[in-house]
C-alpha positions in Angstrom: -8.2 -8.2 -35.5 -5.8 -10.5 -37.1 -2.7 -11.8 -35.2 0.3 -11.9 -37.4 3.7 -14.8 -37.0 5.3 -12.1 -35.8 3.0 -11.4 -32.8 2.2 -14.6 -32.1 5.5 -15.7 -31.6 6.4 -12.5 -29.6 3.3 -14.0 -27.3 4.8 -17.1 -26.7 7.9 -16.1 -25.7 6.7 -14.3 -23.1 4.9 -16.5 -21.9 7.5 -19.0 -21.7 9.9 -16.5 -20.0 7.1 -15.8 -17.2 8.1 -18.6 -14.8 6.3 -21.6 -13.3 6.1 -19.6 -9.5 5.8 -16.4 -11.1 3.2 -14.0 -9.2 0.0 -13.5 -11.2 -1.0 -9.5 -11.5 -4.4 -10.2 -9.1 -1.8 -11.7 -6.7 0.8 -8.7 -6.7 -1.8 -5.9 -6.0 -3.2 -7.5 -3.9 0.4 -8.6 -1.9 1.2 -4.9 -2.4 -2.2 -3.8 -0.4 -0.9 -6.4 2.3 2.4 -4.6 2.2 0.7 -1.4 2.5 -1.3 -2.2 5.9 2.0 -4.2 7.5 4.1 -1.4 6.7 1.6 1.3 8.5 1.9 -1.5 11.9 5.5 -1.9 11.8 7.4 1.0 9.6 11.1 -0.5 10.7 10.2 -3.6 8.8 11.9 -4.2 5.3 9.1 -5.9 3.3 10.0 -7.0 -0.6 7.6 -8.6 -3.2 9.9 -10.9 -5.5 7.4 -11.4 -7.8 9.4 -13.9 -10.4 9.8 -16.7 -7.5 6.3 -15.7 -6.0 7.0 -14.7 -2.7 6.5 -11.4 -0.5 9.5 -11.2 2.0 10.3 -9.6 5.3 13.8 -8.5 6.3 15.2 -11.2 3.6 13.5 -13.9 4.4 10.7 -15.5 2.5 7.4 -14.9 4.1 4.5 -16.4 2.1 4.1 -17.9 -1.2 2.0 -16.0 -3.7 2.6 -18.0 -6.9 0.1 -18.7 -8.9 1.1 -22.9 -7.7 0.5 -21.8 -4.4 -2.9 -23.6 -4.1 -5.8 -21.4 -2.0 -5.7 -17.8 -1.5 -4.7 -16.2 2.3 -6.9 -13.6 3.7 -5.1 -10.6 4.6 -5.1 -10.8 8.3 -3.4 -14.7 7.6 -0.9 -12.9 5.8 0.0 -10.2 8.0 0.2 -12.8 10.8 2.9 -14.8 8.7 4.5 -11.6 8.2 4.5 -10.4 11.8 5.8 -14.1 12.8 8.6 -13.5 10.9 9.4 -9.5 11.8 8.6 -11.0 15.8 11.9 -13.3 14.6 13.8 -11.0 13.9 13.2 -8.6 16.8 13.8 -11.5 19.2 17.1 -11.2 21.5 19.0 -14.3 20.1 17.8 -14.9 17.1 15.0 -17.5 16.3 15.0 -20.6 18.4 13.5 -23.6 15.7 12.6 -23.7 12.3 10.1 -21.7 11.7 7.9 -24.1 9.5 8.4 -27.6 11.3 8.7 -25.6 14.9 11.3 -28.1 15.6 14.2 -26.8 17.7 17.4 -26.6 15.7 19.5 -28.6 18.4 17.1 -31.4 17.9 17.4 -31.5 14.2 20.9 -32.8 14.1 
């Protein structure tokens, strides 16, 4: 099979519009399989794949990375633990106490 100009240039451009986070295919079935399983655990939970940036969200806020920069693959119970981290957040009277990724208390950050 030959590859015209036309094609070939139609290839490129996609591939240049697919961005540098973007989620890879392998990565979005298998966030979607994760999203399956949290959702049966916790059904009042808002969970979102954004698969342009690369990231699966819960209630809005970004959960884990699943670009293909991201660097080594999470198992799925990892991922559901990040995900339940955040959904315990949000449930929490008060809202969260730190910042979630330096556990650093936001008083003391100032």
């Amino acid at each position: 099979m030959k590859i015209t100009r036309k094609q070939l240039r139609s290839i490129i451009r996609e591939s240049l519009m697919e961005g540098y986070n973007s989620m890879s295919s392998a990565s979005k079935a298998h966030a979607e399989a994760v999203k399956r399983k949290f959702m049966k655990l916790n059904p009042s939970a808002k969970v979102g794949i954004d698969t342009r940036e690369g990231w699966v969200t819960v209630n809005g806020q970004k959960a884990i990375n699943m670009s293909q920069a991201s660097g080594s693959p999470l198992t799925d119970e990892e991922m559901m633990d990040k995900m339940q981290a955040i959904e315990d957040d949000d449930a929490s009277p008060g809202g969260p106490v730190g910042d979630r990724l330096t556990g650093v208390p936001y008083d003391e950050m100032r």
